[in-house]
Structures are given as C-alpha cells and as structure tokens.
N, C-alpha and C positions, 0 to 999 in steps of 0.2 A: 735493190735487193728487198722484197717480200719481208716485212713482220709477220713475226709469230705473235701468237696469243701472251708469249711471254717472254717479254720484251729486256728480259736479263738474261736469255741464250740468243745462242747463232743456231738454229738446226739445220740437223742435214738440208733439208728443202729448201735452204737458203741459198745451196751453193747452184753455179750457175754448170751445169753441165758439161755446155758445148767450150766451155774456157781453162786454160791451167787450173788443178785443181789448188794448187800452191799460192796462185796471186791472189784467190778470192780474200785467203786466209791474213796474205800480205798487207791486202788493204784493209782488211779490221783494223792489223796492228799498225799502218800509218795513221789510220782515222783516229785510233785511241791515243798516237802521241802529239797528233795536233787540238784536241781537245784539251791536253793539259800542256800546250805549249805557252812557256813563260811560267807555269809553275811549280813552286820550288818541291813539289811531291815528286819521287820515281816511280816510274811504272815498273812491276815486279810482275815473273810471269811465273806460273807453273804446271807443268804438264802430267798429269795421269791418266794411265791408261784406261780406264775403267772410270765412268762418269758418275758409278756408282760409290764411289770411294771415297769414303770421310778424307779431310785434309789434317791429318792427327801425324806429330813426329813417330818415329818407329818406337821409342820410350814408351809411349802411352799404348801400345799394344801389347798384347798377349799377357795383361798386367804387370809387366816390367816397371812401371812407373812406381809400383812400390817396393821393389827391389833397383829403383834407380841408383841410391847411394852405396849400394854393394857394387853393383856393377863396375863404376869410376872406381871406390879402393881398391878393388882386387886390381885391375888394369896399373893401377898408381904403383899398386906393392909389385908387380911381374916386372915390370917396364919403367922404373924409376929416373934411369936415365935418360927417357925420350923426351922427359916434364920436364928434365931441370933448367935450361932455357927457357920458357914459357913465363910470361908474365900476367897471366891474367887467368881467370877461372873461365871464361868465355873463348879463348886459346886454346885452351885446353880439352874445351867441348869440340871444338871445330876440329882438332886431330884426331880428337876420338869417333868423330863421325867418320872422317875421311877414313881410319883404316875399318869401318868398320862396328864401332860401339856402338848399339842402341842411345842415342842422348835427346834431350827435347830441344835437339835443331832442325827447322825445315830446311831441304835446299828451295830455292827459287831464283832467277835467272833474269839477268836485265835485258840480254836476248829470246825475241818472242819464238826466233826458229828453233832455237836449242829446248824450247819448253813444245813443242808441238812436236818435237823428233821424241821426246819422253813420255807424250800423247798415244806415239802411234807404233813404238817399238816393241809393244808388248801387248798381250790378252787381244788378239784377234776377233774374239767373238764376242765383244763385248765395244761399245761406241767410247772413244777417249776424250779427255775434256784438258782444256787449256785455261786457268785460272788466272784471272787477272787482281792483283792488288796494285792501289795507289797509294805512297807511304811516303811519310817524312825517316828518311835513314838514318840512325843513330850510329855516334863513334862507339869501337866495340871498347869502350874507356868509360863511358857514362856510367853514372852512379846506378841507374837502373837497369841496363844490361845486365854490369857487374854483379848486383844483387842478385839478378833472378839465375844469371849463370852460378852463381855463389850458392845458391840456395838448391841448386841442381844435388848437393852432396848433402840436404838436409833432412833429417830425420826424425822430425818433431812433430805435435799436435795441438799447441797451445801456442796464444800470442806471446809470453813470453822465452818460449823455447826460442820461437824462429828472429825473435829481438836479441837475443844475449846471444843465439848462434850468428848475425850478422855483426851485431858489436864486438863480439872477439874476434870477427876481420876486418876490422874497421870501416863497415860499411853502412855505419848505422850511427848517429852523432851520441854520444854518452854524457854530454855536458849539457842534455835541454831535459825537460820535466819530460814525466810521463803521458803528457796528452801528444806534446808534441813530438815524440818518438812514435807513437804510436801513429799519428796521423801520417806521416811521412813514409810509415809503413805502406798504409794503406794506399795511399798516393801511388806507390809501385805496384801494389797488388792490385790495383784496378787497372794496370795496362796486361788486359790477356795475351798480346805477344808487341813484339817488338822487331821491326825489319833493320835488321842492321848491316852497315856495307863492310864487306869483308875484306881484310886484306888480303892483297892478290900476291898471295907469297907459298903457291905451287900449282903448278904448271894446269892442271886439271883445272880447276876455280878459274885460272884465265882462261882456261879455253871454252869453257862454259858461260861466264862473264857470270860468274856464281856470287851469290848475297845469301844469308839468312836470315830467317823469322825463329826468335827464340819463343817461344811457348812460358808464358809464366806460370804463378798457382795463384789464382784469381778466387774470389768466393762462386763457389758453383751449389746453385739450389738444392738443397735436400745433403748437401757434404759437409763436412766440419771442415772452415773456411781457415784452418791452418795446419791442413794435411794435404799432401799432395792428393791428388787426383786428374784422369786422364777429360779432355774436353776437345770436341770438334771445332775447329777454326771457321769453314766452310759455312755454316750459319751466319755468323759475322758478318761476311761478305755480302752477304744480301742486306745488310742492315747500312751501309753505306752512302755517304748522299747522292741526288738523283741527278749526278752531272753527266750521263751520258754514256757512261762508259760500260761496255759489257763484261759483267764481272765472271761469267761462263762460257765457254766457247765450247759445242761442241764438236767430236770429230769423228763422222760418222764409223763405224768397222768397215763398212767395202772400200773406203777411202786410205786407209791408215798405209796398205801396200804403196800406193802412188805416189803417196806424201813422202814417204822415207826415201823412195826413185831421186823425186825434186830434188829433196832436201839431200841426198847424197851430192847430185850436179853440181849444189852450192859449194857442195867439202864439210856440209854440217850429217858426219857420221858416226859411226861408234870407233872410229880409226881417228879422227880427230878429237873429239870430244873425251878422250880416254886416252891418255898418253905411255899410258904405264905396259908393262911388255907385253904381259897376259891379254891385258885388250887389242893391243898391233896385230899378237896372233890367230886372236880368235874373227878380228877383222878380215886377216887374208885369207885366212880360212872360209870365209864364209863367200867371198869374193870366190869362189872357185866351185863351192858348191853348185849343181844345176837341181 
C-alpha cells in the first residue's frame, strides 16, 4: 500500500480498488493490533463522519460547558429517582449521556468495525475519519476519574473553590499542608482526558463494545486555569509516540455507501448496534425502502 506525504493518514489513494473495499480497512486494523500485541495499552477507536470534525464531547459545544453544572441539577431535580442507585459521579455522567444529556463523555469503541460504521453513516458529502487512540484504561473508581467526573458539577474560578469543592466530597485529602493539596490537584489537572473501560451494564455499550474518554479541565493558554473551558482532543493525537500506528484513517465519501453494504453482511448495523425499539423500527423501515 502507497504512502502519502502524511504518514499519520490512510487516504483515499490508498485503497486498492479492484479489492473489497472493507478488507483494506480490516487489515489497518489487524496491523494496528499486532503492533501493540503484548501490550498492556488498548486500542480505542472512533468514528466521525466528517474528517473535518474536532474530537470535542457534545458539552464543550454550543457553549454548554458553561452551563454544564445546570444541565446535570435540573436532570438531578426532574429524575431523582433514576440516581438513587448510582454510586459514583462518573455513573452518573454515563446515564446521562446514554439518555441523551450533553456531558464531557466521549464514546469510543474497542471494536474498529463499529467505529468505521459511525464513519460512514452520516454527511455523505463530506470524507469520514476513523480515530485511533492507544490508552492505559482506568477503573471508573480511580481517584482521578472520580475527580474530574466530580468536577463535571463545578462552578468555580479559583484554586481554592475547586479544592474545598472536591474536599467536601472527599476526593481531595484534608489532612496534608497546602503545597500538597495543591500539587495533587494539579497532578489531575494535567491529565486532559482519561480512557476509561466502561462497565458493560446495558445492552447498547455491549453491543457497541463501548469505552469512554472523560475530558478534564486542564490549563488551556490564554484561560483562567480553574474555570471550565471547551478544548479539542484531536491535536493530541498527533502528539503521541512514533510507534507506528495510524492515528487517522480516512474514509473517502464515495466509499461510505459500500462500507455500511459490507459492514451490514457482518450484522454490524443500526438494528444491531441500537437495541432499543425506536431503532429496530427505524431499521426495518429502512430495510424496505428502494
């Protein structure tokens, strides 16, 4: 297969014509898991339809991220009863994504087919891109998840707002001096997101073989480095070491029809991949269309 100029995509020119258009894309992703075979990183995929498209959770758009903490209490106060099970602030984001909430959770996929059908199911006229991360997965129980899911409901602009807002949920030690609170802060705030493996505890996420990347609030140049603000992941990924692996795939527009054909054959559809009634429907429905 042909290099391009820029040897951190696949372009279209890549693909070989006269072959499935589906196995070219197969064998990237064997290559990429035999490069990291033996270790203990997961390969994470994610697909958007538009190559043009920051990799930013739905929160950090249309400025929602400053109305983040409204968002989750009104939901909290409507639907009290849906939380009270829930143990954790990161629990809590991942339902709220699922039905729906704006939150600073990415999906992303330990399946590369499921992330190239999310490539090519949408925007037509525009080339789709298949993201790849390589991550150490945290329990969604670590201290730093926790925090940065916990801080998801914060509403502060100073280091000690968002210190005494984590220590009255105990996620911040209250019994060491101030350097050392402080640095431990910091310590978290320096990880801009965090891949964490999700538990597989509704039907959709398994079917998807679905993970997230929580988005933190990092210091971002030119902002006041203890206020939330929105930032693109997407740059990042180019910043990663140079073991090989293509961290952009794209997926041409005339190709995207084909791809979804394949990827139907396999059973990787919107009738599988959506289990819920609304989608079965909209599935046979479309099945039927000419």
């Amino acid at each position: 297969m042909e290099k391009t100029d820029n040897e951190d995509h696949l372009l279209k020119d890549d693909l070989d014509e006269n072959e499935n258009v589906l196995c070219d894309y197969i064998a990237i992703f064997t290559r990429n898991s035999r490069i990291i075979s033996g270790d203990r990183r997961v390969l994470l995929y994610r697909g958007q339809p538009n190559i043009k498209f920051d990799v930013t959770p739905s929160v950090f758009r249309s400025s929602l991220v400053l109305k983040e903490h409204e968002l989750i209490n009104e939901l909290l106060l409507r639907m009290p009863n849906e939380f009270v099970n829930i143990s954790g602030s990161f629990e809590c984001l991942v339902k709220m994504q699922h039905y729906g909430l704006p939150t600073r959770l990415l999906d992303v996929t330990t399946n590369p087919l499921v992330a190239l059908y999310f490539a090519c199911i949408s925007d037509e006229e525009n080339d789709g891109e298949v993201l790849v991360f390589c991550e150490n997965m945290e329990h969604p129980g670590s201290f730093d998840v926790q925090r940065i899911s916990a801080l998801a409901n914060y509403n502060g602009s100073t280091e000690n707002q968002m210190i005494s807002y984590l220590q009255e949920r105990n996620l911040l030690p209250k019994d060491r001096d101030a350097q050392g609170i402080s640095t431990e802060l910091k310590n978290t705030r320096s990880r801009k997101y965090i891949a964490v493996a999700t538990p597989m505890n509704n039907e959709r996420i398994k079917r998807q073989q679905g993970a997230f990347l929580i988005a933190g609030i990092p210091e971002i140049e030119g902002n006041n480095p203890f206020e939330k603000c929105p930032f693109d992941i997407k740059p990042l990924l180019s910043k990663v070491e140079d073991d090989g692996l293509n961290w952009s795939i794209a997926i041409p527009k005339e190709k995207k029809a084909i791809l979804l054909q394949e990827l139907d054959a396999l059973g990787i559809n919107r009738g599988f991949l959506f289990p819920e009634l609304e989608h079965q429907a909209t599935h046979i429905r479309d099945k039927y269309i000419i």
